[in-house]
Structures are given as structure tokens and as C-alpha cells.
C-alpha positions, -999 to +999 in steps of 0.1 A: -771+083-405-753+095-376-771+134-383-804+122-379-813+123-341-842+105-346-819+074-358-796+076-334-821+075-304-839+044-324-805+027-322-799+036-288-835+020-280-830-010-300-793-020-289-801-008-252-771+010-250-759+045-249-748+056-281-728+089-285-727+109-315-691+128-324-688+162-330-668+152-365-696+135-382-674+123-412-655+100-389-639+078-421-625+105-439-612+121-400-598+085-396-576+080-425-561+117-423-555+105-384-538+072-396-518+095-422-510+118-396-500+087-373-475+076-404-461+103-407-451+108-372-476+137-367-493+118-340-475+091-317-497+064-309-536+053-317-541+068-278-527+103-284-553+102-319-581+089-294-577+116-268-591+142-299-620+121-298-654+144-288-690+141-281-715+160-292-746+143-282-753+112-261-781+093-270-796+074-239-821+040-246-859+052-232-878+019-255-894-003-230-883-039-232-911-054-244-918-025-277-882-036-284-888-072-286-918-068-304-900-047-330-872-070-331-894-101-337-913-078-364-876-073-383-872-112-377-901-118-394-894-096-419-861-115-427-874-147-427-899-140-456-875-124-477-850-152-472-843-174-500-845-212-491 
């Protein structure tokens, strides 16, 4: 998901918040080496592993409010009908 820029700038609009894509897209497999790294005393502390942290692309929210609420209501719908009573 997080390759597609067309997702991430639909879930930037949606949420209405910035949303920053890293430069290491396979962020679970880059976590647990970072937590094996941290066990093994490679790295020091959960801060020292979060300074490697880097962005690639920032994603800013350009939706107007009211597209976004009508899209949310649409997926509410949506929801609703396919909800089992």
C-alpha cells in the first residue's frame, strides 16, 4: 500500500493529516531485524533505532472538507448494508 502514491495521498485526504512515507518501504521485516539488533545489544535504546528513521515523501491533505465527508458517509453507508443484524 504504502508504494502507491495515489493511496497514500487518499489517506492523507481522508485522515486530514500529513502522512509520510519511509524510504524503507518494508517497515515489518526492518522492525524485527531492529528489535533483534536492539537484543543483541547492537542498538541501545528504541531512540537510537528511531533516529535511522527517513522520509522519502510527505504526503500533505488537499480534499476539501465537505468531499471528505461525503465520502466518509458514502463508506458508512456502505458498512451499514453489509452489516449483519
Amino acid at each position: 500500500m504504502v508504494k502507491n502514491s495515489w493511496v497514500m495521498q487518499f489517506l492523507a485526504d481522508m485522515l486530514g493529516v500529513q502522512v509520510d512515507r519511509p524510504t524503507i518501504l518494508e517497515t515489518t521485516a526492518l522492525g524485527a531485524a531492529y528489535l533483534a539488533g536492539l537484543r543483541l545489544g547492537w542498538y541501545q535504546t528504541l531512540e537510537e533505532i528511531e533516529q535511522l528513521w527517513r522520509c522519502e515523501k510527505s504526503f500533505m491533505p488537499k480534499m476539501e472538507e465537505a468531499a471528505r465527508e461525503q465520502l466518509y458517509q458514502g463508506w458508512l453507508d456502505a458498512v451499514s448494508r453489509v452489516r449483519s443484524t
